[in-house]
C-alpha positions in Angstrom: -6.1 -52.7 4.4 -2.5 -51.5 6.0 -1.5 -48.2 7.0 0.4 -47.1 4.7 -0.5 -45.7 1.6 -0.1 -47.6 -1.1 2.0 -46.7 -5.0 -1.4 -45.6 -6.4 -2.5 -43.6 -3.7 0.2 -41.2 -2.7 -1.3 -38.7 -5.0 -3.7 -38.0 -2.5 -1.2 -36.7 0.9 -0.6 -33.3 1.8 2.1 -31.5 0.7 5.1 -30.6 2.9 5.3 -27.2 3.3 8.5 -25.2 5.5 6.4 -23.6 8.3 9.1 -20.4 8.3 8.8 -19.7 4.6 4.7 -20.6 5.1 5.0 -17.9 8.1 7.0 -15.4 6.3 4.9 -15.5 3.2 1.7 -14.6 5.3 3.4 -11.9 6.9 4.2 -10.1 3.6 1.0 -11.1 2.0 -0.6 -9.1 5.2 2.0 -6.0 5.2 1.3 -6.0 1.1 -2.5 -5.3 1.8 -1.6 -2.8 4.6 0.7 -1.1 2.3 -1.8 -0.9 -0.5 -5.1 0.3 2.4 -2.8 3.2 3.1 -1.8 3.8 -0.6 -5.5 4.3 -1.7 -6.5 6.1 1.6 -3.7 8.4 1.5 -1.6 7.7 -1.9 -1.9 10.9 -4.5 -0.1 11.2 -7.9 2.8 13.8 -8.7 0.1 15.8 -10.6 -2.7 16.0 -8.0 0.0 17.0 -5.3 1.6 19.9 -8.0 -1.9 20.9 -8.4 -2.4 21.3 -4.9 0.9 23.6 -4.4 0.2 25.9 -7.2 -3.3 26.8 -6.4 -1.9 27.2 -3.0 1.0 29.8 -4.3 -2.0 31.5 -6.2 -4.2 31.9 -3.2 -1.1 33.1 -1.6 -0.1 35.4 -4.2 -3.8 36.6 -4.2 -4.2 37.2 -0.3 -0.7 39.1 -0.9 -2.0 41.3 -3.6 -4.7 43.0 -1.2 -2.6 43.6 1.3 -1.9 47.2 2.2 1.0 49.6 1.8 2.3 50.5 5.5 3.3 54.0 4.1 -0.6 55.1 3.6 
């Protein structure tokens, strides 16, 4: 049997692959499951951070409202 492969068998190689774009691709793969650790660690929607800020105003508006009158 010789070296090289023969008509029939080159089904079987590897396939050639650009090591940059091979590199590159892994690299965003990795910064894509960074990106989506930190968005479902510290990620909240428009409506949980609007929540937030209004019961903050009203917890404001209540410490306000017992304040006392500096004229008393």
């Amino acid at each position: 049997m010789d070296e090289w492969p023969q008509a029939g068998m080159l089904g079987t190689m590897s396939k050639v692959i650009n090591l940059n774009k091979a590199r590159k691709q892994k690299a965003r793969a990795a910064k894509r499951e960074q990106a989506d650790q930190n968005a479902a660690r510290h990620g909240r929607s428009k409506a949980d951070r609007a929540l937030d800020a209004a019961r903050s105003d009203k917890a404001l508006q209540d410490h306000e409202a017992h304040r006392r009158d500096e004229d008393e």
